[in-house]
C-alpha positions as CSV (number, residue, x, y, z in Angstrom):
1,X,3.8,-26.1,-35.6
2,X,6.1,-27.5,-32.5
3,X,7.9,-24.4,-32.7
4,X,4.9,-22.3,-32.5
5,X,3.5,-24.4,-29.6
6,X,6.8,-24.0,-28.1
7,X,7.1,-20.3,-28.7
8,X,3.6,-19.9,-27.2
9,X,4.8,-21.7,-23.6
10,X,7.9,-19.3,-23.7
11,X,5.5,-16.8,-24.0
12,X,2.8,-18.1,-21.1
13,X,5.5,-18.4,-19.1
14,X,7.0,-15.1,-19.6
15,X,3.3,-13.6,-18.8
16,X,3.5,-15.6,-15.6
17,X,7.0,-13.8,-14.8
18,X,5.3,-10.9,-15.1
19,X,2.5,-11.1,-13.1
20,X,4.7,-12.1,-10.3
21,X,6.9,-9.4,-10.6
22,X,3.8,-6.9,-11.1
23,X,2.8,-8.5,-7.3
24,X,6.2,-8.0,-6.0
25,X,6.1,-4.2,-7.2
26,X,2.7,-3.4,-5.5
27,X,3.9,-5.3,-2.0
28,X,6.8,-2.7,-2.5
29,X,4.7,0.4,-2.9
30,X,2.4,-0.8,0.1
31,X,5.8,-0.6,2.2
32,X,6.2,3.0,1.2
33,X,2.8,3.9,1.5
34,X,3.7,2.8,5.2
35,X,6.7,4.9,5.4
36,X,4.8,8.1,4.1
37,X,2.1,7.7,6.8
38,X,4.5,7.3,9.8
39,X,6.5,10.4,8.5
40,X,3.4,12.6,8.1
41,X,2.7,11.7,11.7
42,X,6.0,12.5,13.2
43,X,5.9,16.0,11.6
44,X,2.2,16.5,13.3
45,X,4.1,15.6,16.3
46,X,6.9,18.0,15.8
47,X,4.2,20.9,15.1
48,X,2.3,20.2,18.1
49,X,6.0,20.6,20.3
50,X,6.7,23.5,18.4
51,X,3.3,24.9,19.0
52,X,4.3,23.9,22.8
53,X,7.8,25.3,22.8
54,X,6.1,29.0,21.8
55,X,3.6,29.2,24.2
56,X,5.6,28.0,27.2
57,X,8.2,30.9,25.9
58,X,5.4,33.4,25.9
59,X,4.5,32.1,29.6
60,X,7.6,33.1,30.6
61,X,7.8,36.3,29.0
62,X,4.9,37.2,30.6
63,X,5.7,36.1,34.6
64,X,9.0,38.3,33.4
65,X,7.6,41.6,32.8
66,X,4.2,41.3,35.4
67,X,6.7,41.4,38.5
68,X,7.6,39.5,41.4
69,X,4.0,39.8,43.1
70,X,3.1,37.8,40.0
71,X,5.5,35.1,40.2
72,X,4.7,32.7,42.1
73,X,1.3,31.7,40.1
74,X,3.6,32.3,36.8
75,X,5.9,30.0,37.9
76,X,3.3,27.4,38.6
77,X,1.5,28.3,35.5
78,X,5.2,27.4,33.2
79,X,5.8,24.4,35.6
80,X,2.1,23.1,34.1
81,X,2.7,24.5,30.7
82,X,5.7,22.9,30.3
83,X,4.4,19.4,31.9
84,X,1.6,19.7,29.4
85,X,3.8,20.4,26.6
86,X,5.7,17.6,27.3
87,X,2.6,15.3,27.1
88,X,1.7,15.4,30.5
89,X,-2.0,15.5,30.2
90,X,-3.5,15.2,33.7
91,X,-1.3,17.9,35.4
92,X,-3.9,19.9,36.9
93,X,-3.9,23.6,35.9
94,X,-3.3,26.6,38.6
95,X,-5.4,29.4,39.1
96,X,-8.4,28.8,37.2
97,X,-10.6,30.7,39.9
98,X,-8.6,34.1,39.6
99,X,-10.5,36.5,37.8
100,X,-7.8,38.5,37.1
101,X,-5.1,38.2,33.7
102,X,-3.4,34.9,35.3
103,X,-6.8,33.6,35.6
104,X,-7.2,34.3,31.9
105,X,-4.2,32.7,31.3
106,X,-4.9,29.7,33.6
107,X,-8.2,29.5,31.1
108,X,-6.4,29.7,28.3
109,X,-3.8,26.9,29.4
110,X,-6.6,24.7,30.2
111,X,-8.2,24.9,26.7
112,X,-5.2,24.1,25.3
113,X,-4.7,21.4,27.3
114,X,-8.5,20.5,26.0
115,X,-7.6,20.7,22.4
116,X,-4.3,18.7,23.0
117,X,-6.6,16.1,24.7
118,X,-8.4,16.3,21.3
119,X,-5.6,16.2,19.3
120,X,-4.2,13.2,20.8
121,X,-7.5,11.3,20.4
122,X,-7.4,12.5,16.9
123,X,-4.2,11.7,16.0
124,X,-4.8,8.2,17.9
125,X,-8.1,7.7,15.7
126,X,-6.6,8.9,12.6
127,X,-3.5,6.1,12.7
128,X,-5.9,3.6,13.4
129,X,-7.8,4.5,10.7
130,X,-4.8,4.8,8.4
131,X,-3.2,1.3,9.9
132,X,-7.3,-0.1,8.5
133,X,-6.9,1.5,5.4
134,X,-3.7,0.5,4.8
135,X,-4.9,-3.4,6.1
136,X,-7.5,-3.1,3.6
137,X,-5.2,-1.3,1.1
138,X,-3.0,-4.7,1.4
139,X,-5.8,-7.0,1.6
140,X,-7.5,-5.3,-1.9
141,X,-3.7,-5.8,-3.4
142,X,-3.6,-9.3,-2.4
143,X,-6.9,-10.4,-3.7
144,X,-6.7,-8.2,-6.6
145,X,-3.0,-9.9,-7.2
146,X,-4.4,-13.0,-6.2
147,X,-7.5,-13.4,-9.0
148,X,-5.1,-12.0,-11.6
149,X,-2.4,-14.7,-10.9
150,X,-5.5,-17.1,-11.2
151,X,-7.0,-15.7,-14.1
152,X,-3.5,-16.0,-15.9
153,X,-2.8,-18.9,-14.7
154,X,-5.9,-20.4,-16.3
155,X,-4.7,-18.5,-19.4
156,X,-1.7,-19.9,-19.3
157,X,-2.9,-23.3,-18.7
158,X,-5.3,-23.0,-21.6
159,X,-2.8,-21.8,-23.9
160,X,-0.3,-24.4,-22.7
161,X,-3.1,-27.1,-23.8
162,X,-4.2,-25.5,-27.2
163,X,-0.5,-25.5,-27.9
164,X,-0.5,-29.4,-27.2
165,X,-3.6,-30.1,-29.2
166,X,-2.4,-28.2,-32.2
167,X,0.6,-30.4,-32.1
168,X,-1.1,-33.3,-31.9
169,X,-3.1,-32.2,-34.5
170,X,-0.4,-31.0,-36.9
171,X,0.7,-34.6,-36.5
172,X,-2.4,-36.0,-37.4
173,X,-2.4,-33.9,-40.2
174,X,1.5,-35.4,-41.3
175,X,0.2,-38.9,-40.9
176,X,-2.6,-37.8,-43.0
177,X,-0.6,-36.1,-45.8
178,X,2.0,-39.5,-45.6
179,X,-1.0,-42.0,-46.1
180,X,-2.3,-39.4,-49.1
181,X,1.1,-39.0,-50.6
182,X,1.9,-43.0,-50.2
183,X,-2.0,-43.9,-51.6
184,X,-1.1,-41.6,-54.6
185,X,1.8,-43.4,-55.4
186,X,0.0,-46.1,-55.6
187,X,-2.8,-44.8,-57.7
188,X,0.4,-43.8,-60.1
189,X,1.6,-47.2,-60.6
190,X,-1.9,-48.7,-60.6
191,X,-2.7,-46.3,-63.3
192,X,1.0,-46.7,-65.2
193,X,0.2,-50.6,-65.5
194,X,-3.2,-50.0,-66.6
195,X,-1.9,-47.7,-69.1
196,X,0.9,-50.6,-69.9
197,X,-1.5,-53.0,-70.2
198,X,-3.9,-50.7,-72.5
């Protein structure tokens, strides 16, 4: 029975190990969870320069084949494009009261420079809501780690003192047996001297 009881703290303990390493794993997979978010935002950023990069190359492909009596608004129109593109969002766009194509284009900058305003705010509002989830990801882990450990720590505990009471026990029970085995003994010699005397 000591054996068992000490085979059963081994293997409390060993749960305990586990648990611990279990908690160690999961702060681990929070850290790449991190990792994934911040590389799924930098290729959003990358789209939205490559997005960027194309239209300021159409803009220019444009002022080159309308002529020189369009370049001058062209040119202004790439100089804002390109400032935009490059996150300058309160450049102020040229030629939005032409009514002619470079006033359609000067429309069709602004809205971009719109949605970009959008986009930002987006992107700014979806990080912080990531960085929250992620906060309260780690939080769930933690307390979810946290009332494990407990709970197996009270296992463990409880197991640790069943352990000790069966050992105590299991010597009772020796002591017991002893007395019996010495009390029958006597009962034997008591009984081979009345059998003597018979």
């Amino acid at each position: 029975l000591g054996t068992t009881a000490a085979s059963m703290t081994q293997a409390a303990e060993a749960l305990g190990e586990r648990v611990r390493t279990f908690r160690t794993e999961h702060m681990a997979l929070l850290g790449e969870t991190e990792q994934a978010s911040a590389t799924a935002i930098a290729q959003v950023i990358r789209w939205n320069l490559a997005v960027a990069g194309i239209a300021v190359a159409l803009a220019v492909l444009a002022a080159w084949l309308m002529g020189n009596s369009l370049s001058r608004p062209v040119r202004q129109m790439i100089a804002a494009m390109t400032r935009l593109a490059e996150g300058d969002r309160t450049v102020a766009i040229p030629a939005l009261e032409r009514h002619d194509e470079i006033g359609a284009m000067a429309k069709a900058v602004q809205i971009f420079k719109t949605n970009a305003d959008k986009v930002d705010q987006l992107q700014a509002d979806q990080a912080r809501m990531r960085e929250q989830a992620d906060e309260e990801r780690r939080r769930s882990l933690v307390e979810l780690s946290t009332v494990f450990e407990d709970g197996v720590d009270g296992v463990v505990t409880s197991v640790s003192g069943s352990a000790t009471e069966m050992q105590r026990s299991a010597q009772s029970l020796s002591a017991a047996a002893e007395q019996a085995a010495r009390q029958s003994a006597a009962a034997l010699v008591a009984a081979e001297d009345a059998s003597t005397n018979v």
